[in-house]
C-alpha positions as CSV (number, residue, x, y, z in Angstrom):
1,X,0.0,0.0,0.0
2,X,1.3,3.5,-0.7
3,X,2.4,5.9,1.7
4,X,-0.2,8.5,0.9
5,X,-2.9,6.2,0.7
6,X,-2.7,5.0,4.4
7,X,-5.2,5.8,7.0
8,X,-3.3,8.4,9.5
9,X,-5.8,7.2,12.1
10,X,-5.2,3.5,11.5
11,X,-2.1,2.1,14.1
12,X,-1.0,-0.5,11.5
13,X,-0.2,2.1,9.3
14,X,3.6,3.7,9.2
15,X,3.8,6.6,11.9
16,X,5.8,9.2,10.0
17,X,3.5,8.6,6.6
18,X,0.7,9.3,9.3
19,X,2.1,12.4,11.1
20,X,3.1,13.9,7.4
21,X,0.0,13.5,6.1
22,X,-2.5,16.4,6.7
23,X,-6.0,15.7,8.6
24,X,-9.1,16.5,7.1
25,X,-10.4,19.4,8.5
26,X,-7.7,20.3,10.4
27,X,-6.0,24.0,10.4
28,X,-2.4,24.3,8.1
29,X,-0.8,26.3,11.0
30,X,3.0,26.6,9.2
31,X,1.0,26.9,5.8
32,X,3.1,30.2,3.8
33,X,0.9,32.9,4.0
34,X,2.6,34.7,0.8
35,X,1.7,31.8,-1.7
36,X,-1.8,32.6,-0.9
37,X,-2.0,36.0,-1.6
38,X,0.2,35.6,-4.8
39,X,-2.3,32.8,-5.9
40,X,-5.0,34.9,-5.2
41,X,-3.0,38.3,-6.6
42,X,-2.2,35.8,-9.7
43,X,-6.6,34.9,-10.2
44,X,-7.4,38.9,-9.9
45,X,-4.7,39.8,-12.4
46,X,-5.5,36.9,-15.0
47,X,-9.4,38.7,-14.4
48,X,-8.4,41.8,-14.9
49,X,-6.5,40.7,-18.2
50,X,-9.7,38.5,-19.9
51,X,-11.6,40.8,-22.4
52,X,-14.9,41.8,-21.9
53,X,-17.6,39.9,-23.4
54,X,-20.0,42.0,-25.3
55,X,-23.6,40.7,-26.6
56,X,-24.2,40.8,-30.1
57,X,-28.0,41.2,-31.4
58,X,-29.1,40.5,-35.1
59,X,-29.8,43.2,-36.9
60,X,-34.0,42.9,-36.8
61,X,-33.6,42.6,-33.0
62,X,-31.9,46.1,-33.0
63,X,-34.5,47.7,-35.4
64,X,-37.0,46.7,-33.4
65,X,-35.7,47.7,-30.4
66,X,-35.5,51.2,-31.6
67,X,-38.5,51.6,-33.6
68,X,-40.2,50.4,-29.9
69,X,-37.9,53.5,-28.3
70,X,-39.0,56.4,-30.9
71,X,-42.5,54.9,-31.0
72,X,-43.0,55.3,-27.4
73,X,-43.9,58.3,-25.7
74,X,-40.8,58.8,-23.7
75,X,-38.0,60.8,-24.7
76,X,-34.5,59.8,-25.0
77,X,-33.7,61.8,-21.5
78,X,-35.5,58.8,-19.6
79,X,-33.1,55.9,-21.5
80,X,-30.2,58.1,-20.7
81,X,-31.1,58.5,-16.7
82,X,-32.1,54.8,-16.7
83,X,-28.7,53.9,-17.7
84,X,-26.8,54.9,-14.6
85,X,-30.3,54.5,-12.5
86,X,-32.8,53.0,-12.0
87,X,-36.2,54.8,-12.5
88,X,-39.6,54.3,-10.8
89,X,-43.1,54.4,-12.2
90,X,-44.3,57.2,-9.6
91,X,-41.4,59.3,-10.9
92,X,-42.5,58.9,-15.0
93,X,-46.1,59.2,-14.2
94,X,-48.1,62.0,-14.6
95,X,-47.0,65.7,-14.3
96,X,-43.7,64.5,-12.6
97,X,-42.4,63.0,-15.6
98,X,-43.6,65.8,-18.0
99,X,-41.7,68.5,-16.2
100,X,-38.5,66.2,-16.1
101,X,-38.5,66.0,-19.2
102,X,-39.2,62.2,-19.6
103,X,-42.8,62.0,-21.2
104,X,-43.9,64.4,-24.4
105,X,-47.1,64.3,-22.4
106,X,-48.5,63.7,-18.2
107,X,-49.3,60.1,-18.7
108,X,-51.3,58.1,-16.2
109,X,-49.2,55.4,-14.3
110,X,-51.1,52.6,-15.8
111,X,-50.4,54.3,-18.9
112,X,-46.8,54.3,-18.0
113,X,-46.6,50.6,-16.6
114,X,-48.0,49.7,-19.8
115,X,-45.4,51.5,-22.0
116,X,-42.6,50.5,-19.8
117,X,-43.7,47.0,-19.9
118,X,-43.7,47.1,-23.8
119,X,-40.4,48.3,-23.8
120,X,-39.3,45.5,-21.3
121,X,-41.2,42.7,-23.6
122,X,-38.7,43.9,-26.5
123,X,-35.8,43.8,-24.5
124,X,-34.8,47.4,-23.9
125,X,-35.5,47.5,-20.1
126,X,-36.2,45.2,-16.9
127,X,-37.5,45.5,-13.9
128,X,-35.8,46.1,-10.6
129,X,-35.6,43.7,-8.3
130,X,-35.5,44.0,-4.0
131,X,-35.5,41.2,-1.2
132,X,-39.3,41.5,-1.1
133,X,-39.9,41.2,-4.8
134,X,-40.1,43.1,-7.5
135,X,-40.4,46.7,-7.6
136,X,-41.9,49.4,-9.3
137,X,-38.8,50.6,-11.2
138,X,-36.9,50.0,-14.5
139,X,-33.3,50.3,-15.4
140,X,-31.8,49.2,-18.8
141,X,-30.9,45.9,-20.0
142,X,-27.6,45.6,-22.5
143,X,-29.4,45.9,-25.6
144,X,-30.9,49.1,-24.0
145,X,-27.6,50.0,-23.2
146,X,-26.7,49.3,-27.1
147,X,-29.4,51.8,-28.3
148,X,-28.9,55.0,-25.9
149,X,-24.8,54.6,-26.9
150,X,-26.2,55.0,-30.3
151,X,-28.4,57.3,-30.5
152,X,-25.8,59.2,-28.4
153,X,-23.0,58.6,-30.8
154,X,-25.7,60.5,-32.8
155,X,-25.5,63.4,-31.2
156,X,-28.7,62.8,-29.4
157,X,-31.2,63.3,-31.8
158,X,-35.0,63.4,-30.7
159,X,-36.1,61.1,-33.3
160,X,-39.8,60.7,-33.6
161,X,-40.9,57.4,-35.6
162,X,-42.7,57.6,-39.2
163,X,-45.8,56.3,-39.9
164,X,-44.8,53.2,-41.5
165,X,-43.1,52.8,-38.0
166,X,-45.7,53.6,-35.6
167,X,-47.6,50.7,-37.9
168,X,-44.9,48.0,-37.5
169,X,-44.7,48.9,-33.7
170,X,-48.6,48.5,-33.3
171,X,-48.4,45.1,-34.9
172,X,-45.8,43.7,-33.2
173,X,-47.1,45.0,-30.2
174,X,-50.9,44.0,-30.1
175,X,-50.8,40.8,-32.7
176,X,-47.1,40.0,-31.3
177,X,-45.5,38.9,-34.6
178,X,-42.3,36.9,-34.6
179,X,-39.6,39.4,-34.5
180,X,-38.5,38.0,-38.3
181,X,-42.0,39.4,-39.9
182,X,-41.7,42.3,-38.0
């Protein structure tokens, strides 16, 4: 039998294989500090060095994620605080949002759930999440992320949506057509 397959607890076994071997569970007292930290120095550096994975979208995905944007009835303000922030329903809804500068218009808040909700369904936004549950604001997802960078590369352009646009949108949205007929 091999040295470092004996038992250290079993007598039979050779003493010095026993008392060299390491119990389970027990504490590495004379263990070298310094290779831990350079192991663990070593893990945040090879981290650090990894490249940063980006999401690609086809094509039709992005159109439709920004026809939904210029078809809704926030402004590009909202997308922009949303990115850094997360935004809550009460603070869209009615006048609130209008003087921020968010809406074009006071919406309701049912109103603005609803539009928010649209605009989470496509993928540009999701919902905030607490210990209790979920809560009543939205921040944006990567592919929202995608379209604000954009529309900022842009120059920020308040963009309304044509009517051949506002038509797509209102199909996709109420008959919910695949997103390659759309």
């Amino acid at each position: 039998m091999d040295a470092l397959q004996t038992n250290p607890l079993d007598d039979s076994s050779d003493k010095t294989a026993a008392s060299s071997a390491p119990l389970i569970g027990a504490p590495l007292i004379d263990a070298p500090m310094s290779g831990a930290l350079s192991d663990q120095n070593s893990l945040e550096n090879t981290a650090a060095s990894e490249p940063t994975v980006t999401m690609t979208y086809p094509e039709s995905v992005i159109r439709r994620a920004q026809r939904a944007v210029f078809c809704s009835p926030f402004y590009h303000k909202l997308l922009a605080e949303m990115r850094t922030s997360s935004v809550s329903v009460p603070t869209i809804a009615e006048n609130s949002g209008a003087l921020k500068g968010y809406t074009q218009q006071p919406l309701s808040e049912v109103a603005t759930e609803s539009e928010l909700m649209w605009l989470a369904s496509v993928g540009i936004l999701r919902r905030e999440v607490d210990g209790q549950g979920l809560t009543d604001s939205f921040r944006l997802t990567p592919l929202g992320r995608r379209v604000v960078e954009q529309w900022q590369s842009q120059g920020c352009p308040d963009r309304r949506a044509s009517l051949v646009d506002y038509l797509k949108n209102a199909v996709v949205r109420w008959c919910r057509v695949p997103d390659w007929l759309g």
